[in-house]
C-alpha positions as CSV (number, residue, x, y, z in Angstrom):
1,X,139.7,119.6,71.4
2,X,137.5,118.9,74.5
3,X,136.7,121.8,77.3
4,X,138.7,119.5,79.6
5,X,142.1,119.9,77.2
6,X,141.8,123.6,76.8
7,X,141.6,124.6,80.8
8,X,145.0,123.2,80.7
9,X,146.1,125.9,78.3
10,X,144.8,129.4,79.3
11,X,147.0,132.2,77.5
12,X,149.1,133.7,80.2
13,X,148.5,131.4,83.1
14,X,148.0,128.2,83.6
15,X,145.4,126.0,85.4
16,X,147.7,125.7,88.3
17,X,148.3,129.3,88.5
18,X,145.0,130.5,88.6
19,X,143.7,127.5,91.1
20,X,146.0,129.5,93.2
21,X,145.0,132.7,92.9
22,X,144.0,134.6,95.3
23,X,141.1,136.1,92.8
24,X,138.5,134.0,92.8
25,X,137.8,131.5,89.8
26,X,134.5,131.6,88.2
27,X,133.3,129.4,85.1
28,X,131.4,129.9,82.3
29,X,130.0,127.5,79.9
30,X,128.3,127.6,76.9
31,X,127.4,124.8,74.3
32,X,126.0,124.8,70.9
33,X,122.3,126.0,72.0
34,X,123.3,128.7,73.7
35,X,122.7,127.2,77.3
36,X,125.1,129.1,79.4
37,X,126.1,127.1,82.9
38,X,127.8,129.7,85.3
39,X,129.3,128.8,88.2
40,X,129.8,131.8,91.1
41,X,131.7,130.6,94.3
42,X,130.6,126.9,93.8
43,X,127.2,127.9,93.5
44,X,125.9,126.5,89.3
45,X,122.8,127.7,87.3
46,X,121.7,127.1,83.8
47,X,120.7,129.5,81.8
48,X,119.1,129.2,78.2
49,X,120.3,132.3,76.0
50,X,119.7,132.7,72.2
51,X,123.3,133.4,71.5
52,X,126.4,133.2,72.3
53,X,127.4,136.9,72.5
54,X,124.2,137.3,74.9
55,X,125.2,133.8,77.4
56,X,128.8,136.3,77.7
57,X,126.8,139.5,78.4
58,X,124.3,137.6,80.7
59,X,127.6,136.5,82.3
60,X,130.0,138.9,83.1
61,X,126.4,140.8,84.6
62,X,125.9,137.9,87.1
63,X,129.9,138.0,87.7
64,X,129.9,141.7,88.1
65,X,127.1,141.5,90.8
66,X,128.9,139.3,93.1
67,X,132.2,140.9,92.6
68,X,130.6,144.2,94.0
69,X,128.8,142.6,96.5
70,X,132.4,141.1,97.4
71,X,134.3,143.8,97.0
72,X,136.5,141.8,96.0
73,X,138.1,141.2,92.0
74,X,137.3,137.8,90.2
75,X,138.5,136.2,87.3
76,X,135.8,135.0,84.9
77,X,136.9,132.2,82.6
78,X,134.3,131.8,79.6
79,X,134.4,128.2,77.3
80,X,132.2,128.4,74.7
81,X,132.3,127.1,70.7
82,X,134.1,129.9,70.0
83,X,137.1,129.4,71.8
84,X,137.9,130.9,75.2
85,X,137.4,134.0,76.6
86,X,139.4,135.4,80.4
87,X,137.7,138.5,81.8
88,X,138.9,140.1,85.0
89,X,136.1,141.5,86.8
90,X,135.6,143.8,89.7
91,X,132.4,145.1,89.4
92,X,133.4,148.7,87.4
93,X,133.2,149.5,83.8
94,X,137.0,148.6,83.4
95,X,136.7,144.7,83.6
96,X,139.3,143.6,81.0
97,X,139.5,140.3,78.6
98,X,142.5,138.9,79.2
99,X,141.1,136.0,77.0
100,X,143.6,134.6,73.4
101,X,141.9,136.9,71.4
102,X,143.7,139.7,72.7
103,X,146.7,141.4,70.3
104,X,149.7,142.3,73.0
105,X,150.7,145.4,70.6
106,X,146.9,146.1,71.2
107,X,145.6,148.4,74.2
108,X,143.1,145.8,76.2
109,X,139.8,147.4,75.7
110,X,137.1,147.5,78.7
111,X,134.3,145.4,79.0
112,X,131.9,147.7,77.9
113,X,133.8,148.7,74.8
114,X,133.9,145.3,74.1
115,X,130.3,144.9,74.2
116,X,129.5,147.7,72.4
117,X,130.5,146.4,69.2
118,X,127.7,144.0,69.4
119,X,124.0,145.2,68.6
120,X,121.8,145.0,71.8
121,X,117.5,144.8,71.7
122,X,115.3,144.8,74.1
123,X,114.6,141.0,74.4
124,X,118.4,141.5,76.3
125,X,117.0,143.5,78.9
126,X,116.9,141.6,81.9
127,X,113.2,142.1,83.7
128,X,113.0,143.1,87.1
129,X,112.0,139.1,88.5
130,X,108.7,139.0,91.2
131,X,109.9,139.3,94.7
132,X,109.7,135.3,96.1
133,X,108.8,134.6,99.2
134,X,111.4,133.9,101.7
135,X,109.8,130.7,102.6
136,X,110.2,129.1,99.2
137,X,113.6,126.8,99.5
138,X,115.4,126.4,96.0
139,X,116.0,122.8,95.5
140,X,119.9,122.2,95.6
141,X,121.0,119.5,92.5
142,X,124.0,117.9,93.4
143,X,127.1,118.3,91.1
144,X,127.4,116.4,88.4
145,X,129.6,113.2,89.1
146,X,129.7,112.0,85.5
147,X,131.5,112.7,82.2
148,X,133.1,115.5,81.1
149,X,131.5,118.0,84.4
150,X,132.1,115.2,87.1
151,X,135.7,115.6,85.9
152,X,135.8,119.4,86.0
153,X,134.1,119.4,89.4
154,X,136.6,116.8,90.7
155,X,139.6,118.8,89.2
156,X,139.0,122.3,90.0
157,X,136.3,122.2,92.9
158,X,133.4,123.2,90.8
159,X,129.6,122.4,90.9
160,X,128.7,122.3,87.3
161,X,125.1,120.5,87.2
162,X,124.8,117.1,85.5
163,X,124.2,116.6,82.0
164,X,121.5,114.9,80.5
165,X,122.3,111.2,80.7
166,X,123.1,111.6,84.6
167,X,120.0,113.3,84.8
168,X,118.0,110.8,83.5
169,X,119.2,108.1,85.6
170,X,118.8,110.3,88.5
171,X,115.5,110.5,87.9
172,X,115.4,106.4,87.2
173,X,117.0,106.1,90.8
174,X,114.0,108.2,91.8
175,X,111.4,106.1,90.9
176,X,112.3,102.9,92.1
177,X,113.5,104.2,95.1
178,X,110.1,105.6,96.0
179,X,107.6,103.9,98.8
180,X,104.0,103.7,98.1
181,X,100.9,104.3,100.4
182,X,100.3,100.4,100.7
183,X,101.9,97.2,99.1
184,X,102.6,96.9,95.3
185,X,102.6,93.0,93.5
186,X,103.8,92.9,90.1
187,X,103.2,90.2,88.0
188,X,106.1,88.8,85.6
189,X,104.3,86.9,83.0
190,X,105.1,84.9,79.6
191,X,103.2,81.7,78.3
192,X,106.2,80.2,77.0
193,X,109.0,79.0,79.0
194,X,112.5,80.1,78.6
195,X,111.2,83.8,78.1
196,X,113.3,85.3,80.7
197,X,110.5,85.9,83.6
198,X,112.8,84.4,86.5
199,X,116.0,86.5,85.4
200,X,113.6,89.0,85.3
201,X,112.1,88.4,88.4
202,X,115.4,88.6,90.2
203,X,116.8,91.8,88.4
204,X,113.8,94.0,89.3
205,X,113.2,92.6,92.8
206,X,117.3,93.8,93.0
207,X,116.7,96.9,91.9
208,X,113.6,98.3,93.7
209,X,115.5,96.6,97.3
210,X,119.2,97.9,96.4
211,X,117.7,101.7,96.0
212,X,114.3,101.7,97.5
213,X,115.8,99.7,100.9
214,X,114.3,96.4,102.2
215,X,110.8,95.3,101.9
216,X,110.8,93.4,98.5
217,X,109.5,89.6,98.0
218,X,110.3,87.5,95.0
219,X,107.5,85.0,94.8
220,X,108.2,81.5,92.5
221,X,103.9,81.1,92.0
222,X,104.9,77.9,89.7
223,X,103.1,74.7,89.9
224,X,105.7,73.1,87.8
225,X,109.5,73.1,87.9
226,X,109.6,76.8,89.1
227,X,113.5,77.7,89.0
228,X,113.6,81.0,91.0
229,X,115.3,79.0,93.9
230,X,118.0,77.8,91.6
231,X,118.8,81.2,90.1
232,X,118.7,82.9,93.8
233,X,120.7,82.3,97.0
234,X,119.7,79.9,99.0
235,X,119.4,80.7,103.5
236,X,120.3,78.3,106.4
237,X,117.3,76.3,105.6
238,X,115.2,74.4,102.6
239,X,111.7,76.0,103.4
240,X,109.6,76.1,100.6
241,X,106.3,77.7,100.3
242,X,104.5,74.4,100.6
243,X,106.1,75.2,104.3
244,X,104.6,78.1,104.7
245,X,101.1,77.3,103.9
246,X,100.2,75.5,107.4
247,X,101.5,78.2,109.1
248,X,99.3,81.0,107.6
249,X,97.0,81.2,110.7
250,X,100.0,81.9,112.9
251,X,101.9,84.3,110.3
252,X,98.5,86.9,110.3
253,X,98.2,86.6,113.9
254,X,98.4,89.2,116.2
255,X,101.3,87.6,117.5
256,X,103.3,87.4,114.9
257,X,106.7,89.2,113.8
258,X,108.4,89.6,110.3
259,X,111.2,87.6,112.0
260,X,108.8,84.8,112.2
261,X,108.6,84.4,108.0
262,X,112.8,84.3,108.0
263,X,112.4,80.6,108.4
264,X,110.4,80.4,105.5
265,X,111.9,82.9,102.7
266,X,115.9,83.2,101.6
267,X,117.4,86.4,101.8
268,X,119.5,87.3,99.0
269,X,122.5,89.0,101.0
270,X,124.2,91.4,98.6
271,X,120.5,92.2,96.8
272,X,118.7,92.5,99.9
273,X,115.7,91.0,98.9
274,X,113.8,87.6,100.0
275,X,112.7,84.5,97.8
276,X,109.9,82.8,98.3
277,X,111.1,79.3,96.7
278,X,108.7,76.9,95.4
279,X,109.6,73.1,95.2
280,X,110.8,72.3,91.6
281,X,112.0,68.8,92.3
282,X,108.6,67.5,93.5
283,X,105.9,66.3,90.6
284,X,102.8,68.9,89.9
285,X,100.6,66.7,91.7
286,X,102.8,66.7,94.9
287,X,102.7,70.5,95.6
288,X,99.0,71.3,94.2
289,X,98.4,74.6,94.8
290,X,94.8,76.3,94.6
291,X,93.4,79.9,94.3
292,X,92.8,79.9,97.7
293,X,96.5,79.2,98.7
294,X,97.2,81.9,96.4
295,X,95.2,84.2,98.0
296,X,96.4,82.9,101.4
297,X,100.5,83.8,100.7
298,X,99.8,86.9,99.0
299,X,98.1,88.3,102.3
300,X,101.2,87.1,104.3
301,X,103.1,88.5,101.7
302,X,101.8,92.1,101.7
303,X,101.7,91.8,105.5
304,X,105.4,91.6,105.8
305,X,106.6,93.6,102.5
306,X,106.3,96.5,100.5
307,X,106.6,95.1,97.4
308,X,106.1,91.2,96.3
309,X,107.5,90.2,92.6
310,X,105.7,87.1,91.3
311,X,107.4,84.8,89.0
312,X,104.5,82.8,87.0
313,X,104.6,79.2,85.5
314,X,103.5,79.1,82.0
315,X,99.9,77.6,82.0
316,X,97.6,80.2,81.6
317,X,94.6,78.4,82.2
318,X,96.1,77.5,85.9
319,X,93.9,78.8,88.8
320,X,97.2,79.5,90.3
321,X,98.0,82.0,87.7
322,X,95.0,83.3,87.2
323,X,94.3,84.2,91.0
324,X,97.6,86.0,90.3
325,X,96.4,88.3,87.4
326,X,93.4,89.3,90.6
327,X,95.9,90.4,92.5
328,X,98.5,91.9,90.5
329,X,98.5,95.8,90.7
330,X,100.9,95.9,87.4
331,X,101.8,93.1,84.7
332,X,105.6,92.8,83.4
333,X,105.2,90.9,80.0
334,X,108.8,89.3,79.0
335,X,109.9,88.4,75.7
336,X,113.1,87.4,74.2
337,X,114.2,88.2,70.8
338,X,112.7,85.2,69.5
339,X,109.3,84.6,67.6
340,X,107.5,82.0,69.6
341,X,108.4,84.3,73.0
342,X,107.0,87.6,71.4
343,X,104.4,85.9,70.0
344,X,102.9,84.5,73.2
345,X,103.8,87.7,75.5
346,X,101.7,89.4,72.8
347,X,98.6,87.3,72.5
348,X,98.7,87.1,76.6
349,X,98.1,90.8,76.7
350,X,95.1,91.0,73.5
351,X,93.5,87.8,75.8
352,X,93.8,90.1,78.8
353,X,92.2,93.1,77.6
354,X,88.8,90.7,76.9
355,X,89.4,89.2,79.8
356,X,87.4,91.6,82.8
357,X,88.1,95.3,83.1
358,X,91.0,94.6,85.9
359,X,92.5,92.7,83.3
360,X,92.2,94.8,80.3
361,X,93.4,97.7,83.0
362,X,96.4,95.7,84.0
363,X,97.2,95.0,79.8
364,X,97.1,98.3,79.0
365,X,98.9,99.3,81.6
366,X,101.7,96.7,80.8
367,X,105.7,97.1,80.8
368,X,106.9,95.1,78.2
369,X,110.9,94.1,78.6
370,X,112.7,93.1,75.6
371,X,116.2,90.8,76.4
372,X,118.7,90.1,74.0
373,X,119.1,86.6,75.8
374,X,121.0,85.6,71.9
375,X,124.2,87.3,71.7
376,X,123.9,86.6,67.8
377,X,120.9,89.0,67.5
378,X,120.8,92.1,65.4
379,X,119.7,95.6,66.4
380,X,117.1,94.9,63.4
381,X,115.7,91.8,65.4
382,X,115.6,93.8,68.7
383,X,113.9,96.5,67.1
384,X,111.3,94.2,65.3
385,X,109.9,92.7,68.7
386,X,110.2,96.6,70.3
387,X,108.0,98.2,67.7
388,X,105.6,94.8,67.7
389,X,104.7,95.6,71.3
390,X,105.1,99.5,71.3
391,X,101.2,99.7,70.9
392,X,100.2,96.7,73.0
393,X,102.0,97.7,76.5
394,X,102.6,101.1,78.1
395,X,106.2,101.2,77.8
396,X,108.8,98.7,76.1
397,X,112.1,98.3,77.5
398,X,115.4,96.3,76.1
399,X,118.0,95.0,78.0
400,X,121.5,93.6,76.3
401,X,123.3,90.5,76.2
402,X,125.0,90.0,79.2
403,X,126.7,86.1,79.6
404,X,126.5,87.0,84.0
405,X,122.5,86.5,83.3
406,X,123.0,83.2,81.1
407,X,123.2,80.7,84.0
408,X,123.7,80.3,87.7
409,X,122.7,82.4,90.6
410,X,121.7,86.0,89.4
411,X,123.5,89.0,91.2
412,X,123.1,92.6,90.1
413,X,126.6,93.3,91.0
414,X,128.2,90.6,88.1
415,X,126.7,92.2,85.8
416,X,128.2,94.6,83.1
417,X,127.7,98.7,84.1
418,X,125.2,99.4,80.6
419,X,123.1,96.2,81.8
420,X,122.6,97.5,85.4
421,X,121.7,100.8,83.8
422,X,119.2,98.8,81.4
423,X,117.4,97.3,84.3
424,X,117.1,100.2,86.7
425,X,115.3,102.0,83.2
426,X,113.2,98.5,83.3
427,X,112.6,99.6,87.1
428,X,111.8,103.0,86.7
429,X,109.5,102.0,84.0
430,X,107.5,99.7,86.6
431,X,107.6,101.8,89.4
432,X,105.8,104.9,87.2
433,X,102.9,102.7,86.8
434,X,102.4,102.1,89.7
């Protein structure tokens, strides 16, 4: 029986009753480990105890100090592995367990009777804590909002603090919500085609704009057939970068505004990021682009935004691309679950780490995202390609099948809750390298 099922079932009184009490409510509880969470007045700490018997004692202390401090009487509700456990408390030696283990042909025994039973050493002795200053602020977590606490606190107005899970993607929402000291390009980079760097592309530059606000630039830096324009929304115009190139001189003048570049990139409306589109239905030869170009966009670009995404083509020996590994702070090396994919994300990175010391810097600095772009792939073949680049790239990430990223124009919303979760991890994992 979950903690959630046995608050509705307290011996004596029920939930209703006691959320009506005019004694206040307090909550204890304690898992497996020992870690007692107590909740006083809406205020919740965590606690790590070695036993159960000492999370109760540690407890009813804390309980017993606010209800003198009160002067009022509380009620002390204790869920624990054991069972549950009611104590009325009012700061004396008499505070009673009111709790199922009591026998009614049975006097109720005090507190301290109670506790007496149980052997005490000194490790139980609380030590008198250094005095703080006054000018220290304790940092407030927000109640959890997940699972089996976000329920509780919804429920009966507690603050119980989130578990681990919800912790973790807090601390995902963190990191990619962050701003740097200067402008940050990453690099999304495969030799083979049909890898997954334009979904990829998309998905992060949604990410770090949803939480981290506006600011973020995906850049198609493709001399042939570049698709980020057809898996993106397109604006009120057809501006491509080729349009954007004679007007460089104007964009870094001192005249300029970032309303200036709207006629040039599409904003993505729900994703709040802009594409920089490159012109896949003109030939190669038609849109040449040279390292200098390269180097003349990417100044624009870290003019106007915080953070520029840069979706490569798959020629590796393309000054284009190359001039894009100078100026890439981070490399994002995508792979799907196939052979020829992972086999060409890896040998990119080994060729990089030869390559010149920014290079072998950016390789071994490397986020590698796995995507299960096969729905028909095994755990085993996921795993395979994770463990192949576990000692290639910094950190390896895997993102599920998801049929919203199979076609069409991307949007983080249409995609299914543990996918979005997957590519904020794939987020936080960028953003902590850079």
């Amino acid at each position: 029986m979950s903690d959630m099922n046995r608050l509705t079932a307290w011996p004596g009184r029920t939930a209703g009753e006691m959320a009506g009490s005019t004694e206040a409510v307090q909550l204890a509880l304690i898992d497996r480990s020992s870690t007692l969470t107590l909740t006083i007045n809406g205020r919740t700490s965590v606690q790590g105890t070695e036993t159960t018997a000492q999370a109760i004692r540690q407890a009813i202390a804390q309980v017993s100090a606010a209800a003198r401090a009160d002067g009022r009487q509380y009620h002390l509700l204790v869920v624990s592995p054991q069972g549950q456990q009611h104590y009325r408390i009012d700061g004396s030696d008499r505070d009673m367990e009111l709790g199922p283990a009591m026998d009614a042909s049975q006097p109720r025994r005090s507190r301290a009777a109670q506790l007496s039973d149980e052997p005490s050493t000194e490790e139980d002795a609380e030590p008198r804590p250094a005095r703080r200053s006054f000018l220290v602020q304790d940092e407030v977590d927000q109640p959890a909002a997940q699972g089996w606490r976000g329920s509780l606190n919804r429920t009966f107005g507690t603050h119980l603090a989130p578990g681990a899970q919800e912790r973790s993607e807090r601390e995902d929402v963190q990191a990619v919500s962050q701003h740097w000291d200067g402008p940050r390009t990453v690099a999304i980079v495969n030799g083979k085609g049909g890898a997954g760097k334009t979904p990829t592309t998309v998905l992060l530059s949604a990410v770090f704009a949803r939480y981290g606000g506006s600011g973020v630039l995906a850049w198609d830096n493709n001399q042939t057939r570049g698709t980020l324009g057809w898996r993106t929304e397109q604006g009120p115009h057809e501006s491509t970068l080729l349009d954007l190139l004679p007007e460089i001189d104007d964009l870094l003048g001192p005249q300029a505004q970032a309303a200036d570049l709207e006629q040039f990139v599409h904003h993505q409306v729900r994703d709040r990021f802009d594409v920089l589109r490159s012109k896949p239905m003109a030939l190669a030869q038609e849109q040449r682009v040279g390292p200098g170009d390269v180097d003349a966009i990417h100044t624009v670009a870290t003019k106007y935004y915080r953070m520029v995404f840069i979706d490569s083509g798959n020629d590796e020996s393309d000054p284009m691309w190359r001039r894009m590994i100078d100026h890439a702070d981070q490399i994002v090396v995508v792979t799907s679950t196939r052979d020829d994919h992972a086999e060409a994300g890896a040998l990119l990175l080994e060729a990089l780490q030869t390559r010149d010391a920014h290079a072998a810097e950016l390789a071994r600095n490397a986020v590698a995202i796995v995507t299960q772009a096969d729905s028909k792939a095994s755990s085993a073949d996921i795993r395979r390609i994770v463990e192949g680049f576990e000692s290639l790239a910094r950190e390896v990430v895997t993102i599920p099948f998801d049929q919203a990223m199979v076609g069409g124009v991307l949007r983080y919303d249409a995609l299914a809750p543990q996918t979005q979760r997957a590519w904020l991890g794939a987020g936080a994992a960028v953003a902590r390298g850079l």
